[in-house]
N, C-alpha and C positions, 0 to 999 in steps of 0.2 A: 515074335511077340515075347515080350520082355516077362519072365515068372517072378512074382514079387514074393518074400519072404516075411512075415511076420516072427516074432517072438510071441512067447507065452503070454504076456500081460495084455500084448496087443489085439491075440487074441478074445481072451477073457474081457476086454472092454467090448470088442465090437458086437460080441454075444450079446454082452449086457444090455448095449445100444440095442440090438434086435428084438431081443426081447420086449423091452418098454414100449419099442415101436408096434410090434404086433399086438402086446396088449390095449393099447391107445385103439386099436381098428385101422392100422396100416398093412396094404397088403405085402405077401413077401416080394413079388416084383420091386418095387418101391423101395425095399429095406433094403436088398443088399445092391442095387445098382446106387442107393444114397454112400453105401458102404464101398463103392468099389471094387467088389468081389463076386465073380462069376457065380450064377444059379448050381452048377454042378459043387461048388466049393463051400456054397453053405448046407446044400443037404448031407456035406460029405462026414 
């Protein structure tokens, strides 16, 4: 399996995105498989 790297900005965007999302009433399964990014990787 291929580990993907983000930079700092790409980071801070995709938070942002999660955020909005979960305030809207999205759950987090939903948010971060919309994001690409495994469950252990967004609690981390």
């Amino acid at each position: 399996m291929v580990r993907k790297r983000y930079n700092a900005e790409k980071i801070i965007g995709m938070l942002r995105e999660a955020e909005v999302a979960l305030a809207q009433g999205e759950t987090v399964g939903i948010v971060y498989r919309r994001l690409g990014v495994s469950e252990q990787s967004f609690y981390w």
